[in-house]
C-alpha positions as CSV (number, residue, x, y, z in Angstrom):
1,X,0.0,0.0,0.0
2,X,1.7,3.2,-1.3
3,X,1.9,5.7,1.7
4,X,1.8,3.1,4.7
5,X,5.5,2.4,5.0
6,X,6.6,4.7,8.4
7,X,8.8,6.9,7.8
8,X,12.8,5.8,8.0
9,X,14.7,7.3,11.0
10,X,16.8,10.0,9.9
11,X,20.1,8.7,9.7
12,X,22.8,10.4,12.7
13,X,24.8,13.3,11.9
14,X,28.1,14.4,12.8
15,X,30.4,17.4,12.9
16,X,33.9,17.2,12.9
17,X,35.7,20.3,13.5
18,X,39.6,20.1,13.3
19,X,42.4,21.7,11.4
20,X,44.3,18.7,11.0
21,X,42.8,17.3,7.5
22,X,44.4,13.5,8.5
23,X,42.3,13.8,11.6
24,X,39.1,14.9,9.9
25,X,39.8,12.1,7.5
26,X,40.8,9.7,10.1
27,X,37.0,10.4,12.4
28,X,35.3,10.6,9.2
29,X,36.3,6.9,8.1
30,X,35.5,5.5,11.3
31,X,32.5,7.2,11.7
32,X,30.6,6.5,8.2
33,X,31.8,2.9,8.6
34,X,29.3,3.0,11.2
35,X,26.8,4.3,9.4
36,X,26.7,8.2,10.9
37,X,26.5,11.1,8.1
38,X,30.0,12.8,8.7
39,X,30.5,16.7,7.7
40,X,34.0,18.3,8.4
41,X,35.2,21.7,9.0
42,X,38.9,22.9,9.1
43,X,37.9,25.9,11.2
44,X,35.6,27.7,13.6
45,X,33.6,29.8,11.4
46,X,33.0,27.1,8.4
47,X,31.8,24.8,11.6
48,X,29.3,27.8,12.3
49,X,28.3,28.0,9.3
50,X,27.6,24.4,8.6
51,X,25.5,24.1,12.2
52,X,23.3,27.3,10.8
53,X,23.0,25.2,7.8
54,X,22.1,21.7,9.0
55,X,22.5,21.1,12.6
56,X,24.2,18.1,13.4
57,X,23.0,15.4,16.5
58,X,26.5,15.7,17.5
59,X,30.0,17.7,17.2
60,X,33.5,16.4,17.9
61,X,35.4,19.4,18.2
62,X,38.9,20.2,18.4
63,X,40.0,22.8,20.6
64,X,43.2,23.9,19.5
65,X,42.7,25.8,16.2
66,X,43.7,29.2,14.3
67,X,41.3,32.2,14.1
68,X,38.2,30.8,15.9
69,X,39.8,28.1,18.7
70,X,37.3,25.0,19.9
71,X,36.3,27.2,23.0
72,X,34.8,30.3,21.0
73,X,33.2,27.8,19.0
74,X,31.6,25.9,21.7
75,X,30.2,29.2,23.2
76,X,28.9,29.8,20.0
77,X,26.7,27.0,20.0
78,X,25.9,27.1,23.6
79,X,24.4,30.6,23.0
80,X,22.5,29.4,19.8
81,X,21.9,25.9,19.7
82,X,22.6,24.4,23.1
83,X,20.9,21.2,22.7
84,X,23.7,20.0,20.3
85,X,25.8,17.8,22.6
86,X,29.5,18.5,21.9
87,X,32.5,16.0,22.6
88,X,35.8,18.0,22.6
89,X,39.3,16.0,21.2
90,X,42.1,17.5,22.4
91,X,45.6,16.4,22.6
92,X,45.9,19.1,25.6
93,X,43.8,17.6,28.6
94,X,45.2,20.5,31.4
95,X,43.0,23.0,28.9
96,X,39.8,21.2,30.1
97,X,39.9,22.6,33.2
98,X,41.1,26.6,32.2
99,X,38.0,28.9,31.0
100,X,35.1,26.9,31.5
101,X,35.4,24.3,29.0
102,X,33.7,21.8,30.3
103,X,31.0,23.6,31.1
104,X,30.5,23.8,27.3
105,X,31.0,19.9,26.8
106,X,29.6,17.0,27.5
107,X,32.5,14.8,27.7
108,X,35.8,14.9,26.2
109,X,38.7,12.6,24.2
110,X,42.1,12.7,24.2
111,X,44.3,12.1,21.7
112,X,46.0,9.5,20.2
113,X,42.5,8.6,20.2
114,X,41.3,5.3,21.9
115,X,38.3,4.3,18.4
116,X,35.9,2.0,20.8
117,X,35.4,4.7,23.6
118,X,35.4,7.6,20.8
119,X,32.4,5.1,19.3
120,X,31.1,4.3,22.5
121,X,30.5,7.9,23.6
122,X,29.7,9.0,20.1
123,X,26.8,5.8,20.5
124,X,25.7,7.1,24.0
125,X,25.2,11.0,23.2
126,X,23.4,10.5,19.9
127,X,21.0,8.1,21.7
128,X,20.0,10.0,24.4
C-alpha cells in the first residue's frame, strides 16, 4: 500500500571540526563505517556555518585551532543551539579545566584517540 511504510529514521549526523585534515579524515572513516552522516570543518567559522545550515546530532570538536579556537566555537553554540551535545578532542587535557570548557562539553577525548570509547560515547550522546 503506497503511503503506509513509516517513515525511515533520519540517519545520525556528525560534525567534525579540526584543522588537521588527516584527523578529519581519520574520524570521518570511522565514523561513516558506522553508518553516521559525517561533515567536516577545518575551522571555527565554516563549523558555524555548517550548524546554521544543517544542525548536526553531535559535534567532535577540536580545541586547538587558528582564528576561531574550539572554546569560541563551543560558546557559539551554547548561546544558539545548546541542545547539540559537543564532545571536545584534544591532545591538551590540562586546557579542560582553564576557562570553562567543560561547562560547554559533554564529555571529552584525548588524543591519540582510543576508536571503541570515541564510538562508544559517540553511541551514547546521539542516543540520548
Amino acid at each position: 500500500m503506497i503511503g503506509s511504510e513509516s517513515p525511515q529514521p533520519s540517519t545520525p549526523r556528525v560534525l567534525v571540526v579540526d584543522d588537521v585534515a588527516d584527523n578529519r579524515d581519520l574520524l570521518q572513516a570511522l565514523l561513516e563505517g558506522e553508518g553516521y552522516v559525517v561533515e567536516t570543518a577545518a575551522e571555527g567559522y565554516t563549523a558555524i556555518a555548517k550548524i546554521e545550515q544543517h544542525s548536526p546530532n553531535l559535534i567532535l570538536l577540536d580545541l586547538m585551532m587558528p582564528d576561531l579556537d574550539g572554546y569560541e566555537v563551543a560558546r557559539w553554540i551554547a548561546q544558539n543551539h545548546r541542545a547539540i551535545p559537543i564532545l571536545f578532542v584534544t591532545g591538551y587535557p590540562d586546557l579542560l579545566n582553564l576557562n570553562g570548557y567543560m561547562d560547554l562539553a559533554v564529555d571529552y577525548i584525548l588524543k591519540p584517540i582510543d576508536f571503541e570509547e570515541l564510538l562508544s560515547k559517540t553511541r551514547s550522546l546521539i542516543s540520548k
